[in-house]
MARNUGU-966547 format. One line per field, with one value per residue (C-alpha): y negated, z, x negated; residue in three letters. Coordinates in nm, 2 decimals. Layout:
residues N
v c(Y/...) $
w c(Z/...) $
u c(X/...) $
kolse c(ALA/...) $
//
This chain:
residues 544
v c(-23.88/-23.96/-24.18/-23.93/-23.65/-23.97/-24.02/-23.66/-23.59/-23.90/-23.74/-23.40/-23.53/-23.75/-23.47/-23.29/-23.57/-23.58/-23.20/-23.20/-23.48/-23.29/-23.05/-22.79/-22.50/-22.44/-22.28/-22.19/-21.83/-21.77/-21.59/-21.29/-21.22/-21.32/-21.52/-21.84/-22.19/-22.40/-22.43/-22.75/-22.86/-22.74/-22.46/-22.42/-22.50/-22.30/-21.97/-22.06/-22.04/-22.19/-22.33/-21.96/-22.00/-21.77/-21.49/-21.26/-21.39/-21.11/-21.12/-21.50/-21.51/-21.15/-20.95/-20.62/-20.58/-20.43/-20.49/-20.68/-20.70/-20.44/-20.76/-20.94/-21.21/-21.27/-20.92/-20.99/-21.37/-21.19/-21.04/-21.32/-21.58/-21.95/-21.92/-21.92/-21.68/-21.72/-21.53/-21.55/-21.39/-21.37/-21.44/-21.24/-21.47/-21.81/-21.65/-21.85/-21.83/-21.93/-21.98/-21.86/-22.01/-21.87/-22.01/-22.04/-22.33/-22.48/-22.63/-22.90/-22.68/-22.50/-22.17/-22.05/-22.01/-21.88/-22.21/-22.09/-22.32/-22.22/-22.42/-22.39/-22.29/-22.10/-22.42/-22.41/-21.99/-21.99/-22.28/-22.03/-21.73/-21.91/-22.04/-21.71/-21.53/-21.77/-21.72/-21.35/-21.41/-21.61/-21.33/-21.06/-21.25/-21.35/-20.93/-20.85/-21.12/-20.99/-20.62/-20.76/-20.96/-20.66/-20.41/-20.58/-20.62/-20.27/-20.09/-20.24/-20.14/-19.82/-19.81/-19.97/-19.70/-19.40/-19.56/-19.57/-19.24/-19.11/-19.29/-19.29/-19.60/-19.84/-20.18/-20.02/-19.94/-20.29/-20.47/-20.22/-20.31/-20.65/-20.67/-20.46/-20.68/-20.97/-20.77/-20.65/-21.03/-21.10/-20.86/-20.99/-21.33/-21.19/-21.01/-21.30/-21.57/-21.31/-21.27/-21.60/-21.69/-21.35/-21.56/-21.85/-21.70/-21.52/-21.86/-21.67/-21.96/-22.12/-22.42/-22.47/-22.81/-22.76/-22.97/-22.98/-23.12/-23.24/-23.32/-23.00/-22.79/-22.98/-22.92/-22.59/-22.55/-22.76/-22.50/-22.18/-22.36/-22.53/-22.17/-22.17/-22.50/-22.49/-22.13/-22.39/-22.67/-22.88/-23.21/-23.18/-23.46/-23.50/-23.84/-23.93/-24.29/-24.46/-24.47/-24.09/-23.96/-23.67/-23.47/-23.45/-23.21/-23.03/-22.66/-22.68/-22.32/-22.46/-22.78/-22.56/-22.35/-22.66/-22.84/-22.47/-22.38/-22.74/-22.77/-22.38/-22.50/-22.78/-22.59/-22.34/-22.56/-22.83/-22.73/-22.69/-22.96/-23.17/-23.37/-23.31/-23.53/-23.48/-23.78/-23.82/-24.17/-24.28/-24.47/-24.60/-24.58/-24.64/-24.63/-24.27/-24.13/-24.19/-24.05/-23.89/-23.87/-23.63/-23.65/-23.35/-23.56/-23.34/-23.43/-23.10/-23.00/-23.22/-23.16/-23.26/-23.50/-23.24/-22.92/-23.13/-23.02/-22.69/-22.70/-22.66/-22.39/-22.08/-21.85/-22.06/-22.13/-22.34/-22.13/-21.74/-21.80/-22.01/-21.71/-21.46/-21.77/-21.88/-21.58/-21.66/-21.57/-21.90/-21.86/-22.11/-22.47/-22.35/-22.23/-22.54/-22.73/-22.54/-22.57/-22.97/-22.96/-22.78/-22.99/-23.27/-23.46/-23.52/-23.36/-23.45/-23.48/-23.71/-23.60/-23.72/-23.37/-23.37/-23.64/-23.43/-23.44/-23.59/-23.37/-23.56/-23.49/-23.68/-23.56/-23.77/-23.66/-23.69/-23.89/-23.69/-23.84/-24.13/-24.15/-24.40/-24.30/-24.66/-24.87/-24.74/-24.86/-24.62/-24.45/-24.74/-24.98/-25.32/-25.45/-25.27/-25.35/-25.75/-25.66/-25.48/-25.76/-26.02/-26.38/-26.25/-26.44/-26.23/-26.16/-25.89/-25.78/-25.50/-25.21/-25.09/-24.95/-25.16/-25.48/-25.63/-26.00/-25.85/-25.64/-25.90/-26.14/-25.90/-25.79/-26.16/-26.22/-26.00/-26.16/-26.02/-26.23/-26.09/-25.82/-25.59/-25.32/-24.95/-24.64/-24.48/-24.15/-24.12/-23.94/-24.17/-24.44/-24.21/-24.16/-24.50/-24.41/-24.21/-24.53/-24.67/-24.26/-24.17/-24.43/-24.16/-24.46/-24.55/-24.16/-24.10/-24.41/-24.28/-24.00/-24.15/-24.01/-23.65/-23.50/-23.13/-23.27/-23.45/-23.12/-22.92/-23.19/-23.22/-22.82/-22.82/-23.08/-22.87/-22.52/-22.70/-22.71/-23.07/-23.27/-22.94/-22.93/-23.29/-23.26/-22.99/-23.10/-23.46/-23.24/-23.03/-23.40/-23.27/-23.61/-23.54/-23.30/-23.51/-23.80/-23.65/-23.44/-23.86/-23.96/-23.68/-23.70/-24.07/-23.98/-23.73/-23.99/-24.26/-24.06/-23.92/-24.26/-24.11/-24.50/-24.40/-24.21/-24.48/-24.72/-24.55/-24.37/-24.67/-24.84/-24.50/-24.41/-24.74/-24.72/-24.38/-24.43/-24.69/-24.44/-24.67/-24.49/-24.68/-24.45/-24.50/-24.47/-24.08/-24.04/-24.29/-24.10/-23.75/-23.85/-24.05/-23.67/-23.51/-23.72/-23.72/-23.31/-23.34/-23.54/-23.38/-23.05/-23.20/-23.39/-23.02/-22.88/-23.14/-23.08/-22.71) $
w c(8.73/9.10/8.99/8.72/9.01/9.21/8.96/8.88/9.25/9.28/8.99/9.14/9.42/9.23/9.11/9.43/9.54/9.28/9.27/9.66/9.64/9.29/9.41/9.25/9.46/9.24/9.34/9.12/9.05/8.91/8.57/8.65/9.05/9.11/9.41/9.54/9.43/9.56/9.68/9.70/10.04/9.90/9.81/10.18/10.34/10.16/10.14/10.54/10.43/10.50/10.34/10.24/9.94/9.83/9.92/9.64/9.57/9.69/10.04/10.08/9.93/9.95/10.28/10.37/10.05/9.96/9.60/9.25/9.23/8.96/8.77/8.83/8.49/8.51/8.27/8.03/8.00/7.90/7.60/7.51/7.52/7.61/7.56/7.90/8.04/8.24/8.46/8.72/9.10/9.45/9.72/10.07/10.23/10.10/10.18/9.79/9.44/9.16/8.79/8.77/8.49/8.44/8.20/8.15/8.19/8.12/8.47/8.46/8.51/8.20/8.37/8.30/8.56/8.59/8.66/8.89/8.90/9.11/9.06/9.32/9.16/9.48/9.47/9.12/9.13/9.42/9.21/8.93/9.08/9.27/8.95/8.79/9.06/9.04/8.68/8.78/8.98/8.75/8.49/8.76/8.81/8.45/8.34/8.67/8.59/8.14/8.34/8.51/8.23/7.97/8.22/8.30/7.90/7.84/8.16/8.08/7.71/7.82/8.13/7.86/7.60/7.82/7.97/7.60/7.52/7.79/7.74/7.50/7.63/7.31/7.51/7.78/7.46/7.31/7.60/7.62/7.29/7.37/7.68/7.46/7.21/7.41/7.59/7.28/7.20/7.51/7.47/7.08/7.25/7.49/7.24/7.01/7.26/7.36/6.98/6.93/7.26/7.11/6.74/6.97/7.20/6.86/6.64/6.41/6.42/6.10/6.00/5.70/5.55/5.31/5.22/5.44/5.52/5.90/5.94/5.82/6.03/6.35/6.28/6.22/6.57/6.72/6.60/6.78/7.10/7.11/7.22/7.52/7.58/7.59/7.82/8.11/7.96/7.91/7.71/7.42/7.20/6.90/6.75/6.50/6.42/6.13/5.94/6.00/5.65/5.51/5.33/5.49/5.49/5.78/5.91/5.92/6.15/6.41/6.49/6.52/6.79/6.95/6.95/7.00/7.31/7.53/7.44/7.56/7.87/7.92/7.90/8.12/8.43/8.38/8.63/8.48/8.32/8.29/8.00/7.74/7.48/7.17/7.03/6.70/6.55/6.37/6.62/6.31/5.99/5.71/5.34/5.28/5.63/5.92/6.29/6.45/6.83/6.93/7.28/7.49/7.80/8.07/8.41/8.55/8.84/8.77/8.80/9.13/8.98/9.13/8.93/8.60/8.50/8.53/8.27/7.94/8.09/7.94/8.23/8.47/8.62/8.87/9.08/9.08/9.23/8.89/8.70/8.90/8.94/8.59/8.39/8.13/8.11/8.15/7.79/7.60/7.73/7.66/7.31/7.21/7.34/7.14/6.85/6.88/6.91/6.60/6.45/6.56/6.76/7.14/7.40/7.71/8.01/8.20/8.53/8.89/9.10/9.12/8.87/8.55/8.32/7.94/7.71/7.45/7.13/6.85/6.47/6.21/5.82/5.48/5.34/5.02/5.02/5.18/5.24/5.46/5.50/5.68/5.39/5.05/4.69/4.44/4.53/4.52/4.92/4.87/4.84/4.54/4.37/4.44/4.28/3.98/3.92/3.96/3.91/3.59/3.67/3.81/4.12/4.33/4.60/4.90/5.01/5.33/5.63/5.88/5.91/6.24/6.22/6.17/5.89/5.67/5.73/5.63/5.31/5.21/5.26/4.99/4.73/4.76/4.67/4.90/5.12/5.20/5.43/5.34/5.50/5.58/5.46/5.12/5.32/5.65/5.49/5.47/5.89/5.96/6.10/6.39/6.52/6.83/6.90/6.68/6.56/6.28/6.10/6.41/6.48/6.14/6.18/6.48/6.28/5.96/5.82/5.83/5.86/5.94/6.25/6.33/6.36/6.55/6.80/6.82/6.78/7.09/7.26/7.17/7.30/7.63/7.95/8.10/8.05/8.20/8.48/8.52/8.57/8.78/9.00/9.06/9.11/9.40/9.48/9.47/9.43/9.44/9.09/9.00/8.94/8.77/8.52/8.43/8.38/8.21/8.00/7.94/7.80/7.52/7.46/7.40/7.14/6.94/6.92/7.15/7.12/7.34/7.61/7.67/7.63/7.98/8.16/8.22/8.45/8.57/8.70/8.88/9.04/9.13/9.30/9.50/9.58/9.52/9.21/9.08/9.05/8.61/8.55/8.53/8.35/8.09/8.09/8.04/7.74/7.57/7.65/7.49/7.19/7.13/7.14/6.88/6.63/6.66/6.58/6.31/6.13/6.18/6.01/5.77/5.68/5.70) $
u c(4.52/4.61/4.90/5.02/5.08/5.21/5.46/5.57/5.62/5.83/6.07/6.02/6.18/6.48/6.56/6.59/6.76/7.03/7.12/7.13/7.42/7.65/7.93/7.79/7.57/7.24/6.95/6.60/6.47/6.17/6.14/5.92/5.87/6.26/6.21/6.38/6.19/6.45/6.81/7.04/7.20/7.55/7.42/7.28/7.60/7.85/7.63/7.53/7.17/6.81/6.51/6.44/6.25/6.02/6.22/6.42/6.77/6.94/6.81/6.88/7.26/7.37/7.41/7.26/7.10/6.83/6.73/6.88/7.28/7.41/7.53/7.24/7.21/6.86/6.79/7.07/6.88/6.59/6.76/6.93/6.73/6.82/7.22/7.36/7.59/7.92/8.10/8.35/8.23/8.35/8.07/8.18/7.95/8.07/8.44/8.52/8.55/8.29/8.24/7.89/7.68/7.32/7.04/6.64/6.48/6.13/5.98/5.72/5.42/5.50/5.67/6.05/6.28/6.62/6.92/7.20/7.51/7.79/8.11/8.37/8.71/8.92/9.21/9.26/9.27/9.49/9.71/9.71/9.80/10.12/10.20/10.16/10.36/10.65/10.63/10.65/10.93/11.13/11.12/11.18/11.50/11.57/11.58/11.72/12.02/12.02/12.09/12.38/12.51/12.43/12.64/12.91/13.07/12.94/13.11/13.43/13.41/13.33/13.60/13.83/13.79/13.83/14.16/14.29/14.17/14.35/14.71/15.00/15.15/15.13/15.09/14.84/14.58/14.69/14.54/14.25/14.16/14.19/13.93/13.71/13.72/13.64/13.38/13.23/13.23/13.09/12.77/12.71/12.68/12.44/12.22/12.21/12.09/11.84/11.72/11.67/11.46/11.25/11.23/11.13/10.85/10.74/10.75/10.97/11.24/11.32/11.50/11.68/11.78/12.06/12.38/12.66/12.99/12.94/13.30/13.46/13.18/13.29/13.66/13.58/13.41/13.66/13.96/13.74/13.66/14.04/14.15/13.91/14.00/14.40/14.36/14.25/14.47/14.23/14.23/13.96/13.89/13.67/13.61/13.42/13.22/13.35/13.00/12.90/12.84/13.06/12.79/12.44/12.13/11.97/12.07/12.44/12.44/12.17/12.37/12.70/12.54/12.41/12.70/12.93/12.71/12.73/13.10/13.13/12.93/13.17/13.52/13.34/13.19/13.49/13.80/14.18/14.38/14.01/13.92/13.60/13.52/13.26/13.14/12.96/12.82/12.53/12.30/12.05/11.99/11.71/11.73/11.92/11.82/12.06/11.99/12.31/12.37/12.60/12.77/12.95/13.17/13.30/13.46/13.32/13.15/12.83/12.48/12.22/11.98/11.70/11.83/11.86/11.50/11.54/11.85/11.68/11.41/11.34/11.41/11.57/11.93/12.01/12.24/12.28/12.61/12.74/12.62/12.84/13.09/13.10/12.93/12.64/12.26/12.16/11.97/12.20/12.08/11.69/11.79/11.96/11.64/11.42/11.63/11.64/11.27/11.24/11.44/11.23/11.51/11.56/11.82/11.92/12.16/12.35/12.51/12.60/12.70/13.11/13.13/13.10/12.81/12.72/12.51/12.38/12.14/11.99/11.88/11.74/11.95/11.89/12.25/12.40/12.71/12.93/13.30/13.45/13.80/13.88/13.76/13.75/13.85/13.87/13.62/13.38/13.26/13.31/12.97/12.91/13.26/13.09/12.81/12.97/13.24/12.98/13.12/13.43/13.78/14.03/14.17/14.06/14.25/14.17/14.40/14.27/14.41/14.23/14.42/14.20/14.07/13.72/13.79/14.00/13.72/13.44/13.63/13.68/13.35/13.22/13.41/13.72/14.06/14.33/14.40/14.69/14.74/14.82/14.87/14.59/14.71/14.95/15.26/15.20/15.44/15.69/15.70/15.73/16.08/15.89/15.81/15.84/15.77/15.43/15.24/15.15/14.90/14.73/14.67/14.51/14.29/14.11/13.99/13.92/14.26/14.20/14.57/14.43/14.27/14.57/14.79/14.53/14.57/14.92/14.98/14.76/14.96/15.28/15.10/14.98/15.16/15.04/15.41/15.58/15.33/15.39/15.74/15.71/15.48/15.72/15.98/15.78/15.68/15.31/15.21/14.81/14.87/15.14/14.89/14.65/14.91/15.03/14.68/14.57/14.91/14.84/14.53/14.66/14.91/14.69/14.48/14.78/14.90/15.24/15.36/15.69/15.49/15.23/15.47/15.63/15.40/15.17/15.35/15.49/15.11/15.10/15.43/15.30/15.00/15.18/15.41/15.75/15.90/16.18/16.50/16.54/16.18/16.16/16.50/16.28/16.00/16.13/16.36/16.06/15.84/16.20/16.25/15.89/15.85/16.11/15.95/15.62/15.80/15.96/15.62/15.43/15.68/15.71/15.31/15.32) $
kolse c(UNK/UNK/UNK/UNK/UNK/UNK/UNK/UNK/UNK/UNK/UNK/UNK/UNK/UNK/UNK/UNK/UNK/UNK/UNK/UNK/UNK/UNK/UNK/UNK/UNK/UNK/UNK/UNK/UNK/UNK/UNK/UNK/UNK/UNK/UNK/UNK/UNK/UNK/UNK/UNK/UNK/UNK/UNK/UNK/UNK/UNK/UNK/UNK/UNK/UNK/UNK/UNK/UNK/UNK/UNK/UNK/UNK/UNK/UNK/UNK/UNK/UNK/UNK/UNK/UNK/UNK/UNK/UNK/UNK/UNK/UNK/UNK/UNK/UNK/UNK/UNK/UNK/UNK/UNK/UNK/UNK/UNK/UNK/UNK/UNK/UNK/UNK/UNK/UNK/UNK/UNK/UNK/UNK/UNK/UNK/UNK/UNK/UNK/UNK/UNK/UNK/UNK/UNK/UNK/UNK/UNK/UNK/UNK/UNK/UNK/UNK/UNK/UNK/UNK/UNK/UNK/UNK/UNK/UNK/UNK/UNK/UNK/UNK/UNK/UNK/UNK/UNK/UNK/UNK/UNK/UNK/UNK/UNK/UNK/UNK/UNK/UNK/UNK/UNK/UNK/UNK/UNK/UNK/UNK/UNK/UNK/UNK/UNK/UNK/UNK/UNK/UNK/UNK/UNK/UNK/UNK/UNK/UNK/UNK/UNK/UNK/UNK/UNK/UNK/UNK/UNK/UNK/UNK/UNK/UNK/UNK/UNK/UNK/UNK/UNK/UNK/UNK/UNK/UNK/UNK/UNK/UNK/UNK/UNK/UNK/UNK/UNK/UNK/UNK/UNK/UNK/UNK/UNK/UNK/UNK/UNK/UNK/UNK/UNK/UNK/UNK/UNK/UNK/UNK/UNK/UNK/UNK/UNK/UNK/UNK/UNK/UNK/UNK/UNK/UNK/UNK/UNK/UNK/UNK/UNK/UNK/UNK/UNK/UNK/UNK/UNK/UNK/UNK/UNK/UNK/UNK/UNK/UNK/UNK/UNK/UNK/UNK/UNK/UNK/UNK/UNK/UNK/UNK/UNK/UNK/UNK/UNK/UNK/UNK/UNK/UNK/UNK/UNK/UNK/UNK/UNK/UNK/UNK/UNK/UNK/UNK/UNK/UNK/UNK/UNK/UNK/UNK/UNK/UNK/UNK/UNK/UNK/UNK/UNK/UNK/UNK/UNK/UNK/UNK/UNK/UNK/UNK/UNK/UNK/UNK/UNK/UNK/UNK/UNK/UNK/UNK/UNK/UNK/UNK/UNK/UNK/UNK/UNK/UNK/UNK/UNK/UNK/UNK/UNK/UNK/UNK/UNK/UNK/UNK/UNK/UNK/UNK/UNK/UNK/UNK/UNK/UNK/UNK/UNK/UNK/UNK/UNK/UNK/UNK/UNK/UNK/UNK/UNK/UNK/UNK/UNK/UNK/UNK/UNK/UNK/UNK/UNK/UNK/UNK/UNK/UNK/UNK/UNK/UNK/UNK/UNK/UNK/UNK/UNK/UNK/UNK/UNK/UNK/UNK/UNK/UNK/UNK/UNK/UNK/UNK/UNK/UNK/UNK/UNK/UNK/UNK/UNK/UNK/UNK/UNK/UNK/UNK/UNK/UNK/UNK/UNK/UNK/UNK/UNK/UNK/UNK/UNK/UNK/UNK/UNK/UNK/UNK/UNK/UNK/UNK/UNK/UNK/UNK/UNK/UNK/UNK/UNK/UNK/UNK/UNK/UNK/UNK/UNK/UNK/UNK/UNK/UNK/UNK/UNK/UNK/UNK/UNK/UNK/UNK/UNK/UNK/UNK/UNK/UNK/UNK/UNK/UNK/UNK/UNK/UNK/UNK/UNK/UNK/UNK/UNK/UNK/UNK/UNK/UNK/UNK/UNK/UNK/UNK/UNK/UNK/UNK/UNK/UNK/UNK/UNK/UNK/UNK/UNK/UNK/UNK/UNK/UNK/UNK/UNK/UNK/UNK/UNK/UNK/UNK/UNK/UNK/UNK/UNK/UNK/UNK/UNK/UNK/UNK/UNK/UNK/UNK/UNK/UNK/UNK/UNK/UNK/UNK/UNK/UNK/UNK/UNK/UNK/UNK/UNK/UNK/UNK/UNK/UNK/UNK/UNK/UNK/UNK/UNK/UNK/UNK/UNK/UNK/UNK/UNK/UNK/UNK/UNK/UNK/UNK/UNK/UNK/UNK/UNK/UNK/UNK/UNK/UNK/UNK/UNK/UNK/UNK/UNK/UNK/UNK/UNK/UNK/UNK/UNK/UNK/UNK/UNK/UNK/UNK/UNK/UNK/UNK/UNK/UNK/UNK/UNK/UNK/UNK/UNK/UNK/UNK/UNK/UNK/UNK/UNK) $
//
């Protein structure tokens, strides 16, 4: 029997041993007088207490008072049996904060007793109430910045109206129509963004995978944006990847507002005369599915690698001043996220501060139909006309627009006999008489022959001032904006295919920078900017 107590005093005090050394405070009540049977050392140390066991709870852990605590656990245990019960407490004593967990136990001489744990949570509620007050703060600013932005469109429609109320003058209530209709404009914008972050935050957002024609939605978006665009003369380009499917599923109107909202961004933050390029191609493919990545360029005022991760956040903005600078709610880049989530694809952004910035995304699409412009034989690619023809003794011969190495090679390689070059559109034979001015061929090939494209861009080349600014600034001898008009112009040139302009303005830039214009070089270049006006005028005409 001796070694029996021996033994259960040894655990006794293992026990002791271990709950003195956990980082929880726990002391022992018992079950019918209340009193104290034992308290652990960090128990001791954060209450500033002693060995004072024996004593009711409330006097040993709660100053100046004189009976049970109107919370007190121990009464609700009763009722409740063995399930323990939690709550959250402040001790003035311990100066901390404490999830409080309260149970019965069974103690080795057969009594209950009440188990008191006190876990010490003050850093993690101090961490959660900063967090919760920058939340706070965040969406103080957010409604405080949707007032502003809200405000402004509606006092000038209101300013706006009541000057056109007032007038007679037919022009004066023109142009207040027209700044109420961009205001109006404006404010929809506004209310729409917020709508959708309010579908969002409600998981109302649905996505809708229907058939669409990629290439005819991004011409379409293209058109609207071109008008932002050409106000700042900027150069916007959209090219397409030779492989990108023409008819795909996925929501057509969620990719449009993607792909609307970070060129938008990119016309906006990107300075006059600047350049912005969309890029589309197909980055991999499987079976009938293909995965897209879609690329916005800009040479714009960049992004500090410390503010990119705020970008795509809910409420945040990385500068009030671009707000009032630039105008936007700074709702656009967090809807387009969510959106690409949805859509289970991945967005992202690629920036150096004063070096412009890349948006990119990616979206995985069902294929319903393929059309390669560049390479096409009635109606039919050339691996399957292989396959068809099979090994039956006749000559077969390619017509393709792509007369590279690479391409004759590939086309040979699949069985074919012969290969011929043809114009890539049916009426580009008939401009060949443009050349060495407009390489019309060339021009269509870059963007897989679509002629509609091809007039938007030179229509906006036409309506844009950057070969008059040019010459005017040579003539000022401003040659800081002189050299960036030629560069910029060597650029448009280079993507209309502008054969004559390239042909001079390449060596012009370089004489340029050097500073040691030759005296017939500009003479050269402004009748090769002349003669090439002309003949775009006379091909939009032509394919009016």
């Amino acid at each position: 029997m001796e070694n029996i107590f021996q033994e259960l005093s040894l655990s006794i005090e293992l026990v002791k041993a271990l709950l003195d050394k956990t980082d929880a405070c726990i002391y022992l009540t018992d079950k019918e007088t209340k009193r104290v049977l034992y308290i652990n050392e960090k128990m001791k140390r954060d209450f500033h207490c002693q060995d004072q066991e024996d004593q009711f709870c409330w006097e040993v852990f709660y100053n100046n008072q004189s009976g049970p605590c109107d919370y007190c656990p121990c009464d609700f245990l009763k009722s409740i049996g063995e399930k323990p019960v939690v709550r959250f407490v402040y001790n003035e004593r311990a100066k901390r904060y404490y999830k409080q967990v309260d149970s019965i136990v069974r103690l080795y001489d057969g009594r209950h007793a009440y188990l008191h744990h006190f876990f010490d949570i003050t850093e993690f509620k101090e961490a959660t109430q900063a967090v919760a007050e920058a939340s706070d703060k965040v969406r103080t600013d957010f409604l405080s910045r949707m007032s502003h932005e809200i405000r402004t469109p509606m006092n000038a429609i209101i300013g706006m109206a009541h000057i056109a109320a007032a007038s007679d003058d037919i022009d004066k209530i023109k142009t207040c129509i027209s700044k109420i209709d961009s205001a109006s404009t404006q404010l929809l914008s506004l209310v729409n963004d917020i709508l959708d972050m309010s579908k969002f935050e409600s998981e109302k957002m649905d996505i809708i995978n229907e058939p669409f024609d990629l290439e005819k939605m991004l011409i379409e978006m293209y058109n609207i944006v071109m008008v932002k665009a050409e106000e700042k003369n900027q150069n916007l380009q959209l090219e397409f990847g030779r492989d990108v499917p023409s008819k795909l599923r996925s929501d057509e109107l969620r990719i449009s507002q993607v792909i609307t909202n970070l060129v938008t961004n990119a016309i906006k933050f990107t300075p006059e005369y600047g350049d912005i390029k969309i890029k589309v191609n197909v980055i991999g493919e499987v079976s009938d599915t293909v995965i897209i990545e879609f690329r916005v360029s800009d040479t714009g005022i960049g992004i500090a690698s410390q503010d990119q991760a705020k970008l795509f956040g809910t409420f945040e903005q990385i500068d009030g001043s671009l707000s009032r600078q630039y105008g936007g709610a700074g709702l656009g880049l967090a809807i387009c996220k969510r959106i690409i989530d949805l859509m289970g694809g991945k967005i992202w952004v690629e920036s150096r501060e004063g070096e412009g910035s890349t948006f990119g995304f990616t979206l995985q699409m069902d294929v319903i139909e393929r059309k390669n412009k560049a390479s096409t034989l009635l109606g039919c690619n050339f691996e399957d006309l292989r396959i068809l023809l099979g090994a039956n003794a006749f000559p077969i011969i390619a017509m393709t627009a792509n007369a590279s190495g690479e391409d004759v090679a590939e086309r040979l390689n699949t069985g074919i006999n012969g290969h011929i070059v043809k114009p890539i559109n049916e009426q580009a034979s008939v401009y060949g008489g443009l050349l060495p001015y407009i390489d019309v061929e060339d021009a269509l090939a870059k963007i897989r022959g679509n002629k509609k494209l091809f007039m938007t861009m030179l229509k906006s080349y036409r309506n844009g001032t950057v070969y008059k600014d040019m010459f005017y600034s040579l003539e000022t001898r401003n040659l800081g904006k002189a050299q960036y008009y030629v560069h910029t112009l060597k650029g448009v040139a280079e993507n209309l295919s502008l054969k004559k302009i390239s042909e001079v303005i390449v060596p012009f830039e370089k004489q340029l920078k050097s500073h040691i214009l030759k005296k017939e070089i500009l003479p050269e270049l402004k009748e090769a900017v002349e003669i090439t006006n002309r003949y775009i005028d006379e091909l939009l005409s032509d394919w009016k």
